[in-house]
N, C-alpha and C positions, 0 to 999 in steps of 0.2 A: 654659265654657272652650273656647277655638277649637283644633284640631287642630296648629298650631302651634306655642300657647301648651304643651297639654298635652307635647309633644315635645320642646320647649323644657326644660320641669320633669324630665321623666323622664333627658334629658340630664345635668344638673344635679346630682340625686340621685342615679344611677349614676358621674358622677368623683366626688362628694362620698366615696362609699360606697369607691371604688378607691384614693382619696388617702387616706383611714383606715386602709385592710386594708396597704397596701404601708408607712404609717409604721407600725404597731404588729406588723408580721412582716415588714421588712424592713429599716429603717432604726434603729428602737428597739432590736433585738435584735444587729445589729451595731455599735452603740456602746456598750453592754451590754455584748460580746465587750473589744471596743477598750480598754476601760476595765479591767473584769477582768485582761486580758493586761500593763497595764500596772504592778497592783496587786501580781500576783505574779513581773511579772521589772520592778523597776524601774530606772528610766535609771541610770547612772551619772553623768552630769551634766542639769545644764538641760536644758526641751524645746528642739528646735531647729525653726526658721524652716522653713517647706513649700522644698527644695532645699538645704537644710545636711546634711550629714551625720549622721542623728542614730542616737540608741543606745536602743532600743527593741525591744531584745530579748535575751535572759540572754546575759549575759556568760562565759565559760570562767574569766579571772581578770580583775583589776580591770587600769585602765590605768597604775596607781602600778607596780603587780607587774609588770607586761609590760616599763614600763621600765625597772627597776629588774635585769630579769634579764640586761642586758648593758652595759658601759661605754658612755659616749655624748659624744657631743659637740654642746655648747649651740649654737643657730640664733638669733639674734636681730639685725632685723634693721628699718626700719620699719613693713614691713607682714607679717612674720612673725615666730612663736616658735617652739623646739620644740627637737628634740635628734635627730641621726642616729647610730644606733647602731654600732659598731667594729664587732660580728657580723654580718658579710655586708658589713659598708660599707653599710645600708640605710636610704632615706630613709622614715621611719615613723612621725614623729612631727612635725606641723605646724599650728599656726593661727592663722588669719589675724586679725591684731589690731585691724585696721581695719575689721570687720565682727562686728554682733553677731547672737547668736542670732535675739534678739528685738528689738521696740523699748525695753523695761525701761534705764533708763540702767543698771542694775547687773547688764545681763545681760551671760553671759562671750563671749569670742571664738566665732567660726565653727572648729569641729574640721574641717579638710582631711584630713588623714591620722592611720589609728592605726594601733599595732603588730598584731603577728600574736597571736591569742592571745586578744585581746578579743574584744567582739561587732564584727560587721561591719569586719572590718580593711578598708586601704588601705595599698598602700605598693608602693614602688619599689624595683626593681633594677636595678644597671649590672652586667655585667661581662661575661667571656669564654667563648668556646666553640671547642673543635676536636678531632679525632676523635685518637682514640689519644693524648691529652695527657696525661699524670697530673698530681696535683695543682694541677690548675685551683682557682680563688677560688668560693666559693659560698655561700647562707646563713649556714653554720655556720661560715665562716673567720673568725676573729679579727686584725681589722688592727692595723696597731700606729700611733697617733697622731706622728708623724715631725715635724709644723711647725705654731702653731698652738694654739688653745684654744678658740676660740670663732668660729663662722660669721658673719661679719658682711661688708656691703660692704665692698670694698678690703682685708680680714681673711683669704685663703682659708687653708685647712687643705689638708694634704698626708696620706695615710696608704700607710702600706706593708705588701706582704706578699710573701715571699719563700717559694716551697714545698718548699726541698729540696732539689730535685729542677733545679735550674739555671735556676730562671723566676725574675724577679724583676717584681712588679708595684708602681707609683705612681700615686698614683690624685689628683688638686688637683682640690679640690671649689672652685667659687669661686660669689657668689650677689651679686646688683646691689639695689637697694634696691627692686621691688618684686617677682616671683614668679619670674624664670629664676636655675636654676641652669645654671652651666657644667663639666663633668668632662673632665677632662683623664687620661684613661685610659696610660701607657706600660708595655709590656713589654720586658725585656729579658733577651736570651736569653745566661747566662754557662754552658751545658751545651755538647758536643760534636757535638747533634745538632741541625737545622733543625727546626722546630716551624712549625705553620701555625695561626691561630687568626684568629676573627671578632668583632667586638663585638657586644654584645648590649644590647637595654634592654625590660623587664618593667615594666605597671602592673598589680597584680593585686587584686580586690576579692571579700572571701568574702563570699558571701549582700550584701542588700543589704537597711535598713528596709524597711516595708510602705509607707512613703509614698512610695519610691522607685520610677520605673519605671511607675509609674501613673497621670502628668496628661499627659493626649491630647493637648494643646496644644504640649508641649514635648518635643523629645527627649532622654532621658536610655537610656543603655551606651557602649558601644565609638564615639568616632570619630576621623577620621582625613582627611588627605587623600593617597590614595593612587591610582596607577594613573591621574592624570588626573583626578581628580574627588572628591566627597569621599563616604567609603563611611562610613556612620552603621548601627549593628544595636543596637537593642533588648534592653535584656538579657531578655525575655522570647520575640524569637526566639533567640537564642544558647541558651535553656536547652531548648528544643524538643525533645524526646525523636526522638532518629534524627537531630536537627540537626549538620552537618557543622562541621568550624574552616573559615572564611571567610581566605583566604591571597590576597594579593598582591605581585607584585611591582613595584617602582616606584623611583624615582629622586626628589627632591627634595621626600620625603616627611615626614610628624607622622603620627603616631597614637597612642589614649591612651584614657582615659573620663570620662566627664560627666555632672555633674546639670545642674538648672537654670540654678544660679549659677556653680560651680565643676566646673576642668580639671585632672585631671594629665596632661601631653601630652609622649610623648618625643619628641625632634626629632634626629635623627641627623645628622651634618655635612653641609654642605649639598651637594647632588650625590650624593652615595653613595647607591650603588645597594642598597637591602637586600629581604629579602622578610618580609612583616606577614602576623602571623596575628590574629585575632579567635576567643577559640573561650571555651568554658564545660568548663573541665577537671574536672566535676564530682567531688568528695570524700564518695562515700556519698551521703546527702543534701543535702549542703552543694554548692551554686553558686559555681564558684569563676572567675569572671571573669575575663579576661587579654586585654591588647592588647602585643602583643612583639613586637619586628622583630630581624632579623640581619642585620650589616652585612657588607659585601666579606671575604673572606678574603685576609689579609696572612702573607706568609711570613718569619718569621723567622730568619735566618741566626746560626749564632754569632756569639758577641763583635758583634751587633747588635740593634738594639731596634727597636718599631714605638711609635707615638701615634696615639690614636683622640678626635678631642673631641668629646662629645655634649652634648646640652642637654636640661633641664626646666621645664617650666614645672607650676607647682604653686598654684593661685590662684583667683583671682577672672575672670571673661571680662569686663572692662569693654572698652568696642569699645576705645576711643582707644589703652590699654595693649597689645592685639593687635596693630593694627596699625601702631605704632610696631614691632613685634616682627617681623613682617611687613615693613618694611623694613628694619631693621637687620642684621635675622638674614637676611634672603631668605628667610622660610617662606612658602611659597605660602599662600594664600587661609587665611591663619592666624584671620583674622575669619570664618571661616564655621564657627568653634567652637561659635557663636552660633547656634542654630536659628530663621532668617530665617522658613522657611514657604515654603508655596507662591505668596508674596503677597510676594517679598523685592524687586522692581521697588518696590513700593508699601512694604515695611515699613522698607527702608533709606532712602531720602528723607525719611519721615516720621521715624525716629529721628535723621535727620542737622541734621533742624528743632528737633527739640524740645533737643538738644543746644546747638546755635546757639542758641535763645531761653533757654535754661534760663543758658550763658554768659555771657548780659545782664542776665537779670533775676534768675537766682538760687532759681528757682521754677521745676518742673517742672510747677505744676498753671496758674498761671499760662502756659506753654509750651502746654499742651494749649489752653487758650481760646485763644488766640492762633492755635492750630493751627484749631480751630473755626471760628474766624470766618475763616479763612483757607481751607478747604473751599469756605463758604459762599461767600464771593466769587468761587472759580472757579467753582462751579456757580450763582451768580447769574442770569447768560443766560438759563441752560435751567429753573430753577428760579421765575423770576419768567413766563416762558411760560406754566411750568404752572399757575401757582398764577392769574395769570390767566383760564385755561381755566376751573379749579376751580372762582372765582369768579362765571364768566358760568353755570357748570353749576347754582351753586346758586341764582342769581337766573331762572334756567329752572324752579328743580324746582314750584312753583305750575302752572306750563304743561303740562307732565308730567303732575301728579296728574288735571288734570281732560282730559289723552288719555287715559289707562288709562280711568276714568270714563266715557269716551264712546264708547270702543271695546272697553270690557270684554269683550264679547260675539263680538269678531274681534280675537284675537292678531297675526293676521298685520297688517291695518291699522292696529294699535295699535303694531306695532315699525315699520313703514314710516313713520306720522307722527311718530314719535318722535326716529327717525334723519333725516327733513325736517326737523324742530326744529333737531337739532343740528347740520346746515349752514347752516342759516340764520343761528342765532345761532353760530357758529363755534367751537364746543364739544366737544373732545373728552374721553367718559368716562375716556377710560384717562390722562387726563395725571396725574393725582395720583403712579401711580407708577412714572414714569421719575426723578424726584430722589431720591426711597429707592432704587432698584434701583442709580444709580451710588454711593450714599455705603452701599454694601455693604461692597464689599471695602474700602474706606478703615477701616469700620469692625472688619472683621476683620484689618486691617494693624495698627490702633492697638490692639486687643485684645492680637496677636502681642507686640508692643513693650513693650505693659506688662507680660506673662506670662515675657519670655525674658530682658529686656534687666535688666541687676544695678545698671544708675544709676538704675533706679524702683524699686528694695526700699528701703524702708524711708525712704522717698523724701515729706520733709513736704508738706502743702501751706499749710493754714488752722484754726484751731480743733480741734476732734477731729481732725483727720485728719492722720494719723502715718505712713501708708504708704501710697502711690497703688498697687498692688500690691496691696496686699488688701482687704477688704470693708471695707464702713464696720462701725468697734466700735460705734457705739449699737443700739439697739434701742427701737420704741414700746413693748415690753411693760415697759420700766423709764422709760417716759416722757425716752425717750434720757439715762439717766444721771442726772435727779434723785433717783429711787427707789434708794439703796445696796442694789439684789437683785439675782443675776445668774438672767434668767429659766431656764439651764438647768439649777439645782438643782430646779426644780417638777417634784411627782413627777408622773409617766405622761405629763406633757405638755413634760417640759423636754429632752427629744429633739427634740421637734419644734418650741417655738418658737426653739431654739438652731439650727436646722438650713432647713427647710422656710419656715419662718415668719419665719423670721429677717427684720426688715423696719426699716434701720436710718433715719435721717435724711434722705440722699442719696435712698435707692431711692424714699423714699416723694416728695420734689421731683420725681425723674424719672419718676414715676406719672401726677401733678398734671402736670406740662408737657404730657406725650403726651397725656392726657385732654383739655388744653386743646385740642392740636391736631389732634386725632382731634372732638372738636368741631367744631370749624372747618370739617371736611372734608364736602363734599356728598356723602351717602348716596343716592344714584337706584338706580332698580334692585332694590333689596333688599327682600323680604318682613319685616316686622314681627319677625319670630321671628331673623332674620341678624342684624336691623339691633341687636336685643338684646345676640346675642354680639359683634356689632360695637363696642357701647358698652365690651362687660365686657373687651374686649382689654388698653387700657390697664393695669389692676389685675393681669392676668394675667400680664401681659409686668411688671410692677412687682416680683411677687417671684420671677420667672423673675431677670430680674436683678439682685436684693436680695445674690445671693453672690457676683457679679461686680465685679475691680477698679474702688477707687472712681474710678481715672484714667479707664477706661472710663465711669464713672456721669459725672462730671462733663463729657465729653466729648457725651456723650448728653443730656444733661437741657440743657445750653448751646444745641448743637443745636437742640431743641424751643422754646428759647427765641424765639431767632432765625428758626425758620420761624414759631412763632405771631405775631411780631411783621411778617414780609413778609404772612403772609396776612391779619393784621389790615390792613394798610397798604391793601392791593387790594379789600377788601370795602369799606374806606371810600369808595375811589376810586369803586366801580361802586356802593356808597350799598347794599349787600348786609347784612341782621340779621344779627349774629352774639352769641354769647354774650360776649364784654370787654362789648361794649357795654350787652348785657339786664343784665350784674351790675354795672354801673356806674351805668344809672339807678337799678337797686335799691337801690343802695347810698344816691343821690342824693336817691332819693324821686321818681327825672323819669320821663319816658314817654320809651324809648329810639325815637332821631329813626329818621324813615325813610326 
């Protein structure tokens, strides 16, 4: 065994040996946890979809009880349901009908908002603030239902509450047919004394699930667009021990908080000057989240009233529905709710394509090929250069082996004749990768779009495939679904083919494509022992991206399609062996031509 070889194996056996020890004390043992945890506090509803809000973790009391412990008034609407409760006037109970948990035809709505009281609340408050006031409106005030039954487009409710104390407040809730609410806040002062007060608007979230807060890809806490720009915090920097409340102030502002999919965003009238905080008011151990602004202070004189209208948006981030909101309302940069990336030159274009083709044809996944072959056309030019280059490199490499051979002995005249080689025949090594290095970031724009944007959840394409958004559901170890077993009941090892291993239908085409054109590709240069892990990349990179959206897989394996196919084209052109051809006469029975 050549020194190579050996180093090769010893490589090999030591990741073998590191991929063992990290699944069976690292990966096994905290799904193990995960499972456990789930056994002894379970959900109160259905699992929910990775960016839904979901309920995975004990409850204080149930959500029947929570609502049940104040008067309410029904929300129904066609893309929401729910009930806002008369104590406090708070919106705290919502979800959206038009989205479901999961893909299950008989799974229930996407939960937006829950009461106070459950696991992981959400919920909203409007109302007033000013110094020396008594009997201002708050939590625990009880409004009285004044106009009115039931929240519905063109249906608004009015509620009142008078304190006393010579304030009288009216509050008209009114909500359009799909996620803004509008409040029409009036006080009216019937005391003897001038009062000065400010409006106010609270989103505030206690604790958050474990699946919250933790995909790198996407931003989920506090955003907003304030101060000129748009200020976005992490709920895991807001919880930072010694972490400060993040305050600005600003004019013709939103801010609010966010998961993946879903916004509650207050939007205070437009032009109003308010000042925003971000902070983690933490409650003991409990993370208690809040994005609040306070609007202008308004003086009121007796025997006169002030009006404050505010807006919510409470929903889904579909772009189109943003930025229809975004002109109607005048919210500034209300589409940038949206966590674009550092790639939004590139991820907006491409989402604004697949949009447009998705409008025609009805198919997102279809959109993406489309998308595909439309890359490749731009970089066709520089793409068919190289692969040229590629080609004359590998109809060279014969010439190569018998320099090395004749110059074994003098490195240096062995690289000098070798670089004479390849101006002669006009060959450069390095062209292979300038066409990968530009479909980088396309690649990382289209990763973004599938991971942030909510018109690819759950987003059909073909056959199995039910979500471009998430992995592909087969797996080989069930022989992609003919076998009725789900490989991650297998004991000690059903961690890991559910997880690591996991190697569904798609991954393993986009294994097979790149193999093919990693194939194709002339290897010069490389020692025996490279040229090994050179081979094994394909397979590597196959269950590297086995967990990766299928809209990405099929974007990718297309890709390889299409380059195996120009590279084929060019070897035939320059009359160059390649492997289509070796497994075609095999196939044939013929001696492939040469």
């Amino acid at each position: 065994m050549t020194e190579d070889n050996r180093n090769l194996l010893i490589f090999g056996v030591c990741a073998a040996i590191l991929f063992v020890v990290y699944q069976m004390w690292v990966v096994e043992p905290a799904s193990r946890r995960r499972q456990a945890e789930l056994k002894a506090h379970p959900p109160a509803a259905a699992s929910v979809m990775p960016g839904a809000p979901s309920l995975a973790a004990p409850v204080a009391v149930t959500r029947a009880a929570a609502l049940a412990a104040s008067p309410r008034i029904a929300v129904a609407t066609p893309a929401l349901k729910g009930s806002i409760s008369l104590r406090g006037a708070r919106l705290d109970d919502l979800f959206l009908t038009q989205y479901r948990q999961t893909t299950a035809k008989d799974s229930p709505p996407v939960e937006m908002l829950r009461p106070e009281g459950t696991a992981f609340p959400w919920f909203v408050d409007f109302g007033w603030v000013g110094q020396n006031v008594p009997g201002l409106p708050g939590p625990a005030t009880d409004w009285t239902l004044a106009q009115g039954s039931t929240l519905a487009p063109g249906q608004p409710v009015v509620l009142t509450y008078a304190n006393g104390q010579g304030l009288t407040f009216t509050r008209k809730i009114e909500v359009d047919e799909n996620y803004m609410f509008t409040l029409t806040d009036t006080v009216a002062n019937t005391g003897a004394a001038p009062v000065t007060l400010a409006p106010y608007g609270s989103v505030q979230r206690q604790g958050v699930p474990a699946d919250i807060g933790k995909r790198g890809i996407v931003h989920e806490g506090t955003i907003g667009y304030l101060d000129g720009r748009v200020r976005a915090f992490k709920y895991k920097d807001l919880s930072k021990d010694g972490a400060a409340p993040q305050e600005f102030n600003a004019s013709g502002a939103w801010t609010g908080i966010t998961d993946m999919y879903w916004l509650a965003a207050l939007i205070p009238n437009a032009g109003e000057q308010v000042h925003a905080v971000y902070r983690d008011a933490k409650n003991g151990k409990l993370d208690v989240y809040e994005a609040n602004y306070t609007g202008a202070a308004r003086a009121v004189a007796p025997g006169r009233q002030v009006t404050a209208v505010q807006h919510l948006f409470a929903g889904a981030k579909t772009v189109p529905l943003l930025k229809s909101y975004q002109t109607k309302l005048g919210i500034a940069h209300f589409d940038d709710a949206v966590d674009w990336g550092m790639f939004w030159f590139l991820t907006r274009p491409i989402f604004a394509f697949l949009e447009f083709i998705f409008a025609h044809v009805g198919s997102f996944g279809i959109a993406i090929l489309l998308l595909t072959v439309c890359v490749r056309v731009a970089f066709f030019p520089i793409a068919n250069k190289q692969y040229e280059s590629m080609t004359k490199m590998k109809k060279v490499q014969p010439l190569m082996e018998e320099l090395r051979k004749r110059y074994k002995d003098d490195p240096a005249k062995q690289q000098q004749e070798i670089m004479a080689l390849y101006q002669r025949e006009k060959v450069n090594p390095l062209a292979g990768c300038l066409p990968i290095l530009l479909q980088i970031p396309v690649f990382f724009s289209l990763y973004k779009v599938l991971s942030v944007t909510i018109e690819m959840r759950h987003a059909p394409f073909m056959g199995w495939i039910n979500d471009l958004s998430a992995r592909d559901p087969t797996t080989i170890w069930n022989l992609f679904g003919l076998i009725p077993w789900n490989p991650a009941h297998a004991p000690l090892v059903g961690g890991i083919l559910d997880t690591t291993l996991h190697l569904g239908l798609l991954p393993l085409c986009y294994g097979i494509t790149m193999w093919l054109t990693t194939s194709m590709t002339p290897q010069t240069g490389i020692d025996p022992a490279q040229q090994k892990i050179f081979q094994l990349m394909p397979w590597v990179f196959m269950f590297i991206m086995a967990p990766f959206a299928v809209g990405l897989l099929i974007y990718w394996t297309w890709s390889n399609v299409l380059t195996t196919l120009q590279q084929y084209v060019m070897m035939r052109r320059f009359k160059v062996d390649n492997p289509i051809d070796r497994m075609i006469a095999r196939l044939s029975g013929k001696a492939p031509a040469s």
